[in-house]
C-alpha positions as CSV (number, residue, x, y, z in Angstrom):
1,X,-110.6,-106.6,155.7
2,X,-111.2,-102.9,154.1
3,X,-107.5,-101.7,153.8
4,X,-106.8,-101.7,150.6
5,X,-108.6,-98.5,149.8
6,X,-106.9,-96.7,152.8
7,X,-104.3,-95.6,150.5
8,X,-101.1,-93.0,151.3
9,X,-101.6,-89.4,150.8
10,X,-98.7,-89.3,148.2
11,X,-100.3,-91.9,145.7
12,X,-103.7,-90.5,145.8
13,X,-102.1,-86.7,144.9
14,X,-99.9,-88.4,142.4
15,X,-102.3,-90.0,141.0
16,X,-105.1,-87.6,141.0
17,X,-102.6,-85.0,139.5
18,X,-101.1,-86.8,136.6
19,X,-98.8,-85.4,134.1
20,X,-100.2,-81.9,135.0
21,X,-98.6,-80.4,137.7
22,X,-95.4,-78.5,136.8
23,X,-92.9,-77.4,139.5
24,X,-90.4,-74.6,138.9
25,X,-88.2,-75.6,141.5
26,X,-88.1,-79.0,142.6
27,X,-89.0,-80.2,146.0
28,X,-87.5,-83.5,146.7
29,X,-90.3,-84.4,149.2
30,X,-92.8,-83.7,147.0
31,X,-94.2,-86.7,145.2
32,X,-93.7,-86.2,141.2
33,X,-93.6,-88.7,138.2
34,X,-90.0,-89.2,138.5
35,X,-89.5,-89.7,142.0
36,X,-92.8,-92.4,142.2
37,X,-93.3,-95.9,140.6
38,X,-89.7,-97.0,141.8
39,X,-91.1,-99.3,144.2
40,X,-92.8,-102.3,144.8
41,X,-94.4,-100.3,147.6
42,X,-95.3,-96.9,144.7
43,X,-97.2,-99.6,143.0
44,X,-99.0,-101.4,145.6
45,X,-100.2,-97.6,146.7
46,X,-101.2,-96.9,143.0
47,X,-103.6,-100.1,142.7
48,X,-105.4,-99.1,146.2
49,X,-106.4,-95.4,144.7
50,X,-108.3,-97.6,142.0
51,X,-110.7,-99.0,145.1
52,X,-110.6,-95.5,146.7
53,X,-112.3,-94.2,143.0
54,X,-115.8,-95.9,144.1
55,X,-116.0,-93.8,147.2
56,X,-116.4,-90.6,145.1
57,X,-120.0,-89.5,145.1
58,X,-120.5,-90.4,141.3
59,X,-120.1,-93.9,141.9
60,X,-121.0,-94.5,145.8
61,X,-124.2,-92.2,145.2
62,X,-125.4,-90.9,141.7
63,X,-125.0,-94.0,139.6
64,X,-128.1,-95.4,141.3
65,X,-130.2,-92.4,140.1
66,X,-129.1,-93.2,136.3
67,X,-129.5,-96.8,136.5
68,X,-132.7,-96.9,139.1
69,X,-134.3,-94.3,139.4
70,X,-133.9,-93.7,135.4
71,X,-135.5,-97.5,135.0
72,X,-138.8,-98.9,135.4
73,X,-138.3,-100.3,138.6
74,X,-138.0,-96.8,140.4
75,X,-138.8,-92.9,140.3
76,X,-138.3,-90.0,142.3
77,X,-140.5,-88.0,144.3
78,X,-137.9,-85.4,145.6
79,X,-139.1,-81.6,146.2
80,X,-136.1,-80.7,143.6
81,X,-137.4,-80.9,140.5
82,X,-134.3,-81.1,138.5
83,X,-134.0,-84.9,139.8
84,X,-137.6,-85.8,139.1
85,X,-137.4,-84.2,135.6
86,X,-133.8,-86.0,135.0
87,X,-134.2,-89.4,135.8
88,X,-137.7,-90.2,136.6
89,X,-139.4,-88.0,133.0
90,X,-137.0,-87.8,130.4
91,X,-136.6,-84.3,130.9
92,X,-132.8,-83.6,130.6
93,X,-132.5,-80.0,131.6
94,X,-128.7,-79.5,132.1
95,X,-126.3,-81.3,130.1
96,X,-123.8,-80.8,133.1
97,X,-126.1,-81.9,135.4
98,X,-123.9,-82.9,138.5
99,X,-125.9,-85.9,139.3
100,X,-124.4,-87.3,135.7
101,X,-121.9,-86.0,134.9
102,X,-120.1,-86.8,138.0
103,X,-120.1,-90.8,136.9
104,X,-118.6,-89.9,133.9
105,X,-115.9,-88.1,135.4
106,X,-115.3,-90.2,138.2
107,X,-115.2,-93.2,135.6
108,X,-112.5,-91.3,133.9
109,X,-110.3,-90.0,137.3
110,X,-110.6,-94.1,137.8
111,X,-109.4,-95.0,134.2
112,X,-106.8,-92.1,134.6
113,X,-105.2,-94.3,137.8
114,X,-105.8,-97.4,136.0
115,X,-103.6,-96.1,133.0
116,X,-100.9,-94.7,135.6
117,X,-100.7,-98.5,136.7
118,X,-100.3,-99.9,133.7
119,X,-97.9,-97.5,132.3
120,X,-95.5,-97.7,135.0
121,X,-95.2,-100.5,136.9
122,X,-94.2,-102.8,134.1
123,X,-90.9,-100.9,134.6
124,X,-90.7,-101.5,138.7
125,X,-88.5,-104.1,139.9
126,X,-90.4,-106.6,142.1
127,X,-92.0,-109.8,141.9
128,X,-93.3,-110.8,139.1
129,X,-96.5,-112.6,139.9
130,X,-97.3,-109.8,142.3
131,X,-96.3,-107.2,139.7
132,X,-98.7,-109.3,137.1
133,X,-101.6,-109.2,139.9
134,X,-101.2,-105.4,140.1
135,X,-101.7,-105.0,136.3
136,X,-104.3,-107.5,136.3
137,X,-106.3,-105.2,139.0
138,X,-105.9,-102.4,136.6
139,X,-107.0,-103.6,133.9
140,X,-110.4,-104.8,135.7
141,X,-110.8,-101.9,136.9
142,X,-110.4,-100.0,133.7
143,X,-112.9,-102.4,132.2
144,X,-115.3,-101.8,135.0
145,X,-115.2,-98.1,134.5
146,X,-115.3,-98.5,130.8
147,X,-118.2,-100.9,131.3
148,X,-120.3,-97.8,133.1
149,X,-119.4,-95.6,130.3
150,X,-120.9,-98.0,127.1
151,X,-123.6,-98.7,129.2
152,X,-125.0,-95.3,129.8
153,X,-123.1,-92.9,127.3
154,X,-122.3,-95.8,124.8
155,X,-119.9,-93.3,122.5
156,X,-117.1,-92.1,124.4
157,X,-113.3,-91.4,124.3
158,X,-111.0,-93.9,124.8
159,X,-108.0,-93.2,126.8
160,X,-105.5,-96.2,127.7
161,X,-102.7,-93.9,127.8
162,X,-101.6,-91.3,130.7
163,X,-103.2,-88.3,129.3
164,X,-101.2,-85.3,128.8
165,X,-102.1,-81.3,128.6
166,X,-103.1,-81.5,125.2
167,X,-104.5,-84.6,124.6
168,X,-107.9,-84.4,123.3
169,X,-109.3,-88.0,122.3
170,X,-111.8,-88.1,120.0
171,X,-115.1,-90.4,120.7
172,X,-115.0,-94.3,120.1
173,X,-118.6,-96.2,118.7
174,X,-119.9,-97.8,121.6
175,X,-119.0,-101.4,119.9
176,X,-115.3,-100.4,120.2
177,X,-115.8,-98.8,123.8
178,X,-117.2,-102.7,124.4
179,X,-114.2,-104.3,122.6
180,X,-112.1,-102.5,124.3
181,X,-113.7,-103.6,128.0
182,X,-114.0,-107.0,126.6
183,X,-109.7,-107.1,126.9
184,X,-109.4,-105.7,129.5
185,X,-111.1,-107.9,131.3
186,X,-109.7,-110.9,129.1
187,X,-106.7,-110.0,130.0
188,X,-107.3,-109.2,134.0
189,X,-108.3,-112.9,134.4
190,X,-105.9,-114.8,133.8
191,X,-103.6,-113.2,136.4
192,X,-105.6,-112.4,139.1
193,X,-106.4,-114.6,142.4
194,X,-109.4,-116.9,142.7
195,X,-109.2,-115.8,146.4
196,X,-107.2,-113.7,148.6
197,X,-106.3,-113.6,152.5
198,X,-108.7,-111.7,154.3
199,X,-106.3,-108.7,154.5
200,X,-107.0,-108.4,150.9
201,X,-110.2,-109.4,150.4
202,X,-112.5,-106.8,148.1
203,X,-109.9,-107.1,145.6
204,X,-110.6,-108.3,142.0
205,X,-110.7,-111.7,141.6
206,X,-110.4,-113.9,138.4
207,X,-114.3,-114.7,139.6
208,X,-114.7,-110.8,138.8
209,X,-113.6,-110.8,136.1
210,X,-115.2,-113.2,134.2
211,X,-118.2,-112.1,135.5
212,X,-117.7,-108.5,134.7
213,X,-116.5,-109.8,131.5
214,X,-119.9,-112.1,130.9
215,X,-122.0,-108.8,131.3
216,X,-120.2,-107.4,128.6
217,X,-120.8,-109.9,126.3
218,X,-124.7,-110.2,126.9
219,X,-125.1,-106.4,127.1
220,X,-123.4,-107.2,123.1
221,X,-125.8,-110.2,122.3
222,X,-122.5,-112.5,122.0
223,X,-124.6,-115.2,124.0
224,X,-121.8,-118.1,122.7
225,X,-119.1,-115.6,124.3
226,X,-120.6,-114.8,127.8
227,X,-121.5,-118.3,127.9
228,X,-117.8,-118.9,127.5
229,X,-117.0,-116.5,130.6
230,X,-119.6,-117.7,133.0
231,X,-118.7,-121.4,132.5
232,X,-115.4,-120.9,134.1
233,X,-117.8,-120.7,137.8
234,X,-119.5,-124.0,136.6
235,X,-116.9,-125.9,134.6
236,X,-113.5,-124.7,135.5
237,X,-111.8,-123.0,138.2
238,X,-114.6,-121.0,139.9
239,X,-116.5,-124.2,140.3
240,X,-117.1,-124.6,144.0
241,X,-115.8,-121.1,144.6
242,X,-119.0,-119.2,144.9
243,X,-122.2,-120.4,146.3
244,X,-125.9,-119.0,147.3
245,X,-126.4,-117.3,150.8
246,X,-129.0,-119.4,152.6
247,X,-130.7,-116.5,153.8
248,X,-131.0,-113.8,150.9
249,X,-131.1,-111.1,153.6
250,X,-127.2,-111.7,154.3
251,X,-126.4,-110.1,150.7
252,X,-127.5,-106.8,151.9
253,X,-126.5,-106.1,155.4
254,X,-123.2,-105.4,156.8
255,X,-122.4,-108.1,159.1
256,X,-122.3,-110.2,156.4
257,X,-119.9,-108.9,153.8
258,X,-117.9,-110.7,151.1
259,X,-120.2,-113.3,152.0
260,X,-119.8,-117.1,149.7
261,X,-121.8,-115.4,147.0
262,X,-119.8,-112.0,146.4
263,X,-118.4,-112.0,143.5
264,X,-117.4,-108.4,143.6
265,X,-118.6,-105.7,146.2
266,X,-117.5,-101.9,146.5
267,X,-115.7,-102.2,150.4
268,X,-117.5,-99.2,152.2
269,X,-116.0,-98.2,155.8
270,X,-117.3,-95.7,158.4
271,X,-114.1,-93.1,158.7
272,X,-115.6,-90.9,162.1
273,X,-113.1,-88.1,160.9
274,X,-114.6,-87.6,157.5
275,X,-115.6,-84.2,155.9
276,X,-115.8,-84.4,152.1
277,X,-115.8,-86.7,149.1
278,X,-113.2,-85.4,147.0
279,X,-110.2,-88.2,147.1
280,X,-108.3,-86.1,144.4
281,X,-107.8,-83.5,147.7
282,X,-104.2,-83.9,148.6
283,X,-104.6,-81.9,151.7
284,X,-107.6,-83.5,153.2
285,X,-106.8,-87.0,152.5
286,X,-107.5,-88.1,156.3
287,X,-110.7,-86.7,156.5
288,X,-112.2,-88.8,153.5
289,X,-115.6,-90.5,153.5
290,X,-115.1,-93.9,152.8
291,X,-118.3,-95.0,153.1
292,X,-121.5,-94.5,151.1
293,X,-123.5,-91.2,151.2
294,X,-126.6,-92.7,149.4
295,X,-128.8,-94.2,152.4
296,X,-130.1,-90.6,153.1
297,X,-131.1,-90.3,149.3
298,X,-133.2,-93.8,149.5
299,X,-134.6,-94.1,152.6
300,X,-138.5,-93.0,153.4
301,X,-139.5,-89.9,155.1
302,X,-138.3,-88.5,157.6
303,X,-135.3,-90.6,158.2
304,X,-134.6,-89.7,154.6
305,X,-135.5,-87.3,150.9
306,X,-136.9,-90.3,149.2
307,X,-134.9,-88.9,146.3
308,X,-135.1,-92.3,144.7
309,X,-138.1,-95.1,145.9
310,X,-139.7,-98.1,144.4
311,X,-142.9,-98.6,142.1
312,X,-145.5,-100.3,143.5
313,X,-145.7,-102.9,139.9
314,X,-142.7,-104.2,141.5
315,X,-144.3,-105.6,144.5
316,X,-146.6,-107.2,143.1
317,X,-144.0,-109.4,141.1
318,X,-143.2,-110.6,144.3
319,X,-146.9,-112.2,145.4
320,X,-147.2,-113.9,141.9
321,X,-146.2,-117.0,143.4
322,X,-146.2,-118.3,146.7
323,X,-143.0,-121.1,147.9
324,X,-143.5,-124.5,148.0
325,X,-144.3,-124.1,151.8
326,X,-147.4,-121.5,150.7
327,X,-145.7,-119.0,152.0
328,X,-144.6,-115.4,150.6
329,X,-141.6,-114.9,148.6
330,X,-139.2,-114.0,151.2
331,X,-137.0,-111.9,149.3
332,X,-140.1,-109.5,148.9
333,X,-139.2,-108.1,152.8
334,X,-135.9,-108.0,152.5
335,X,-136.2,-106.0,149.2
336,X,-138.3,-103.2,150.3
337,X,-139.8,-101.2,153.5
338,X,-143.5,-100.5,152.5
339,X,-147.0,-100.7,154.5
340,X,-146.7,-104.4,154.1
341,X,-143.0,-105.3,154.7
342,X,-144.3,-107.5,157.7
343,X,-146.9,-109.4,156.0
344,X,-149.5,-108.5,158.9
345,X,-149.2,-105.1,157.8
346,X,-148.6,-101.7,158.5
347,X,-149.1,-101.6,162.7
348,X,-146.2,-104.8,162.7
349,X,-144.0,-103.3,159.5
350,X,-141.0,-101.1,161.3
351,X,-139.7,-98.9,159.7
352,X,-136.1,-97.8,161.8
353,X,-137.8,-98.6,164.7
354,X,-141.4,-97.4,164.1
355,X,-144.4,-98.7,162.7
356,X,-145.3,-97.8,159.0
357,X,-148.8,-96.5,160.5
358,X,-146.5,-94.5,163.3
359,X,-145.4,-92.4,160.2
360,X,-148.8,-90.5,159.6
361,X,-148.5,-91.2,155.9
362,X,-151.4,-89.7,154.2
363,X,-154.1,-92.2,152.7
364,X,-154.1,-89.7,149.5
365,X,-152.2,-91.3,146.8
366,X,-151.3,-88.4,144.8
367,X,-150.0,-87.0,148.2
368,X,-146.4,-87.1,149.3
369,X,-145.8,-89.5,151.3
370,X,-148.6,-91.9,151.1
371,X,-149.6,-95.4,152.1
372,X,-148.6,-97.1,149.2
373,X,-145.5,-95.7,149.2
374,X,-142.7,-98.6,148.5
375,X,-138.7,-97.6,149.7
376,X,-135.7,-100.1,148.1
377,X,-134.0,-101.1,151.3
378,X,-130.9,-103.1,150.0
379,X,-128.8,-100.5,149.9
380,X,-130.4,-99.0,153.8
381,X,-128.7,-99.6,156.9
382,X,-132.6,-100.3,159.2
383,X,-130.8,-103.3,160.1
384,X,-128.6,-101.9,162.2
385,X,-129.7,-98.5,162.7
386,X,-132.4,-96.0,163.5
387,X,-131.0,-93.1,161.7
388,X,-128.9,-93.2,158.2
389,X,-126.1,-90.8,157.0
390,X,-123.8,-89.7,153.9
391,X,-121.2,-92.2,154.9
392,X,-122.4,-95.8,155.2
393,X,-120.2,-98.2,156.0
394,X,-122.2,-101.4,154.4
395,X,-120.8,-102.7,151.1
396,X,-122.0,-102.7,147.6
397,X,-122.8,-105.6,146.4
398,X,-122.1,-105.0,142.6
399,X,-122.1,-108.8,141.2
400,X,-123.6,-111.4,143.1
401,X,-123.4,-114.9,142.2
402,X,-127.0,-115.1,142.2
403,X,-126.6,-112.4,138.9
404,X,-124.1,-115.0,137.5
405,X,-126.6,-117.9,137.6
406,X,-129.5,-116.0,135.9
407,X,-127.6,-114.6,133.2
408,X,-125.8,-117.7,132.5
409,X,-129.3,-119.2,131.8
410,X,-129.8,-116.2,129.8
411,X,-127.2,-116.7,127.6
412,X,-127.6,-120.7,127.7
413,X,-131.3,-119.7,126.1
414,X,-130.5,-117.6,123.9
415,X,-128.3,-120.5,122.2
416,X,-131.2,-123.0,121.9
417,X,-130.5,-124.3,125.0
418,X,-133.0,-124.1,127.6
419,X,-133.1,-127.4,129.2
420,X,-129.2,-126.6,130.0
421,X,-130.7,-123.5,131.9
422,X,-133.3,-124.9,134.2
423,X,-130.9,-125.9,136.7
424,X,-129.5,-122.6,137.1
425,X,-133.2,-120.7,137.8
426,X,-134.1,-123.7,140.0
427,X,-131.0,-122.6,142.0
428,X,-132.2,-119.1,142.4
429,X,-135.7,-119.8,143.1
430,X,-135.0,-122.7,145.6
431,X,-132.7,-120.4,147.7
432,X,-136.4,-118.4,147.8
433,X,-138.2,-121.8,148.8
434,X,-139.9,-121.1,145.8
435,X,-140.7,-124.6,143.5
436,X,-138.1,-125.5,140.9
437,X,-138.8,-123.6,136.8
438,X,-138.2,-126.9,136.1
439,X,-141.1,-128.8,138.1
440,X,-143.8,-125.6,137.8
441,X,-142.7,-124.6,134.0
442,X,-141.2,-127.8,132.2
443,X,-140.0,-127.5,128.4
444,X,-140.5,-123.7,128.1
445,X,-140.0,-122.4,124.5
446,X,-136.9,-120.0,124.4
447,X,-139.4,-117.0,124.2
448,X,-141.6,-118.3,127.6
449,X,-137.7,-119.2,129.2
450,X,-136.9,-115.3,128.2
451,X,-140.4,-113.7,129.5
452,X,-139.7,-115.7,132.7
453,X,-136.0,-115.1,133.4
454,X,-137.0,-111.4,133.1
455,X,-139.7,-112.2,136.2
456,X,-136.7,-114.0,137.9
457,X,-134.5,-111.2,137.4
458,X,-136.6,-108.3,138.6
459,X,-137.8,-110.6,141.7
460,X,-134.0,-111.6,143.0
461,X,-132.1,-108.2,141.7
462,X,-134.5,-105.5,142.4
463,X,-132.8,-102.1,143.4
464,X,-129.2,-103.6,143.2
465,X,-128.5,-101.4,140.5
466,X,-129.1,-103.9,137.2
467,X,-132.5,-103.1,135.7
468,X,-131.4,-100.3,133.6
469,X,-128.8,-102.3,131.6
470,X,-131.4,-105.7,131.5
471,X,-134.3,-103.5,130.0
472,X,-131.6,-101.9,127.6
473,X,-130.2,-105.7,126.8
474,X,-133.7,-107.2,126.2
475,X,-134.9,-104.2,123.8
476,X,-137.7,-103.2,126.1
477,X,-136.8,-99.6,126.8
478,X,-139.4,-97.7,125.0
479,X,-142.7,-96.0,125.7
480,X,-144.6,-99.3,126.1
481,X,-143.2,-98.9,129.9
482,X,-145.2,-95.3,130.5
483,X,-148.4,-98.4,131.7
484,X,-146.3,-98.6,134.8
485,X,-143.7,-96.0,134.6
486,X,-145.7,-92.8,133.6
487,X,-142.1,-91.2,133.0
488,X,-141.5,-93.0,130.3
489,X,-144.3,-91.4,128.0
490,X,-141.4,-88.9,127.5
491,X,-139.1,-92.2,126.2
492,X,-137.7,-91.1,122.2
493,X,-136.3,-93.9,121.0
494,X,-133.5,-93.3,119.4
495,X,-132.3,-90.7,122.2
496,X,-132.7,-91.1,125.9
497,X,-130.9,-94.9,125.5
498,X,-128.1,-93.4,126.5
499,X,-127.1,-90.3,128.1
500,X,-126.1,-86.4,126.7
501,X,-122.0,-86.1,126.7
502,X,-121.4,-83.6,129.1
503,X,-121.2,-80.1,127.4
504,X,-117.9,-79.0,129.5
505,X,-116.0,-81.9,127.9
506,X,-117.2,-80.7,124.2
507,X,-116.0,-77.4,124.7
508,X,-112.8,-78.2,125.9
509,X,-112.1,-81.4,123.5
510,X,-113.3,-80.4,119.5
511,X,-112.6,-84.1,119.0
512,X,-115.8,-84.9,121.5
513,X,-119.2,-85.6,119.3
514,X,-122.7,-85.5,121.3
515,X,-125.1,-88.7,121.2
516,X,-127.4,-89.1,118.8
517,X,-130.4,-86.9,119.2
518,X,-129.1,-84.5,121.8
């Protein structure tokens, strides 16, 4: 179910090389652009290195600290300061910071592959709808990397060529990095599967892509064209396809994978010979991590740093409302490990094992850790496991159908058409036993609809790695958020929307400008 990223030695080298590497004398077993891409094989190989991009630590690990930690939902208590002033206080002390600027550069090794692809298999000969599926892939997965980019850097080069030694684009306005993810991803859907065997599964999907593709859009404020994309799982194709776990709890552990309501995960896999990261490593492809090194950086003391945890506000959306059977919001437990995760509290809540009042958390609240202390645990392995470590084998769910749903009603409202959207929160919230919006809230004006969507988002997507870009798309970063995100008393507008260019790309590209206000 997870081989596609188990890709050949030759096409990850190839691929992670590029047009740089220049042999003096030729070595016919070593793999070079003129003895690759001559087979349908050469390019089956160069789509899996795309998948194998999301097990680099920028993607598997430090995305989460930029969109949230970096958000209202989350902050840092970590004894290394650089991360707390970073992401949690607006204090950017090192334009290279490795935490960042390892995002950007695995976004760009990824678009690098995906441009490889594109450039060279057109020219293979091999089946054609296969060969159309394999561009398709590539140009999702340039859109999803170029999607990361405009969302957090917002001006950046674009690159849809193979680069060569002395190319130095110059940066793009974040409308035309958009445009420019917006075809991709127009493009991609057409020609990929609605489904695959389960040898394949994890691929891109038309599903993917349209959903991918209705992100865009809303992050834009075209609300008539992400409409347009998400309609295809309601009123076309994808109708039927995807549907909503029964129990939420299956979305985030990892006998449950690529579950009905996956619309797109990151495939994780335990490899027990692994040693490093690095993918672009030629020589040490067997011993790669494929799995996910965050856990450690999540989880609560001392099983983990509690580098990144949860804000206490965040809770307390949950216990608003109780479900129709008086009870508490489920999704509240399966969301977060905190003194309270089993509602009869902290001598019943385990924590990997142990009670929460086992841990000897102090009662102090400026201490850490403390009682009130709240971990994400989506992303945590306690289901299974005691212990965590840097290579998870539990999946990423990156779009959800529940995602789909809400944002479709989003969009929906934003056209004047509310009583259209109902039906798509009711599905959310039953799935939670909670009462239909449409029985407990009836004829909502399209401001109410908007103020409660963004309670319906923050109870159903918490810590999946989506508030950053919602708070962005609704206009609500700003220093109003300090009442419940002291960090944010730092916020400039204007500026910390989006992040510093790294300073090593300047210097090397003159054609690079910085963001506005660094």
């Amino acid at each position: 179910m997870k081989k596609i990223f188990l890709v050949s030695a030759t096409a990850v080298a190839l691929l992670a090389a590029g047009c740089k590497s220049k042999l003096d004398i030729p070595n016919p077993n070593t793999p070079t652009i003129n003895n690759y891409w001559k087979t349908a094989k050469d390019a089956l190989d160069g789509v899996n290195t795309l998948y194998s991009t999301y097990h680099r630590v920028g993607l598997c690990r430090n995305q989460f600290f930029i969109d949230v930690v970096r958000s209202d939902e989350g902050y840092s208590t970590s004894p290394n300061a650089t991360l707390v002033n970073n992401f949690d206080k607006f204090i950017i002390t090192d334009y290279n910071l490795f935490e960042t600027r390892s995002l950007w550069q695995d976004c760009y090794i990824g678009i690098n592959r995906a441009n490889q692809v594109l450039d060279n298999v057109p020219a293979i000969d091999m089946d054609e709808t296969t060969k159309q599926q394999y561009l398709g892939e590539a140009k999702f997965m340039r859109g999803l990397f170029y999607y990361y980019l405009a969302q957090y850097w917002g001006n950046v080069p674009l690159q849809l060529k193979t680069p060569v030694p002395d190319d130095h684009p110059a940066t793009s306005p974040q409308a035309e990095v958009w445009a420019q993810v917006e075809k991709d991803l127009s493009e991609a859907a057409p020609v990929l599967p609605i489904r695959y065997d389960d040898n394949n599964r994890g691929r891109a999907t038309r599903g993917a892509a349209y959903a991918l593709l209705g992100k865009a859009y809303m992050q834009e404020h075209k609300y008539q064209q992400a409409a347009d994309a998400f309609k295809w799982f309601f009123e076309g194709e994808g109708n039927g396809v995807y549907s909503l776990m029964p129990d939420y709890r299956d979305n985030f552990v990892i006998t449950s994978e690529n579950n009905a309501e996956s619309v797109f995960e990151f495939q994780f896999a335990v490899n027990p010979t692994d040693n490093h990261d690095d993918d672009t490593d030629p020589n040490n492809t067997d011993n790669l991590n494929y799995g996910s090194s965050l856990p450690p950086f999540f989880a609560p003391r001392p099983i983990g740093f509690t580098d990144g945890q949860a804000r206490r506000w965040v809770v307390h959306e949950f216990l608003m409302e109780k479900t129709a059977a008086n009870q508490r919001d489920p999704r509240l437990a399966a969301s977060f490990l905190y003194d309270s995760t089993d509602e009869r509290g902290p001598d019943f809540t385990l924590v990997y094992g142990k009670t929460f009042s086992s841990l000897g958390y102090s009662t102090d609240p400026a201490a850490v850790p403390n009682t009130q202390d709240v971990y994400f645990r989506k992303m945590l392995n306690d289901f299974t496991d005691n212990v965590e470590s840097f290579h998870s084998g539990n999946n990423y769910r990156y779009i959800r159908f529940a995602d789909v749903l809400l944002l479709y009603a989003e969009a929906l409202n934003n056209l004047s058409r509310a009583t259209e959207a109902y039906k798509y929160v009711d599905m959310v919230r039953e799935r939670a036993g909670l009462q239909k919006l449409s029985v407990v809230k009836p004829g909502l004006s399209g401001d109410a609809f908007l103020a409660q969507l963004k309670h319906e988002r923050i109870t159903e997507l918490s810590g999946e790695g989506h508030r950053w870009e919602d708070l962005a798309r609704w206009g609500d970063l700003g220093l109003q958020l300090a009442q419940r995100d002291a960090g944010f008393a730092n916020f400039k507008t204007g500026k910390h929307e989006l992040l510093p260019v790294p300073q090593q790309d300047i210097d090397v590209n003159p054609n690079l400008q910085q963001n506005p206000g660094w």
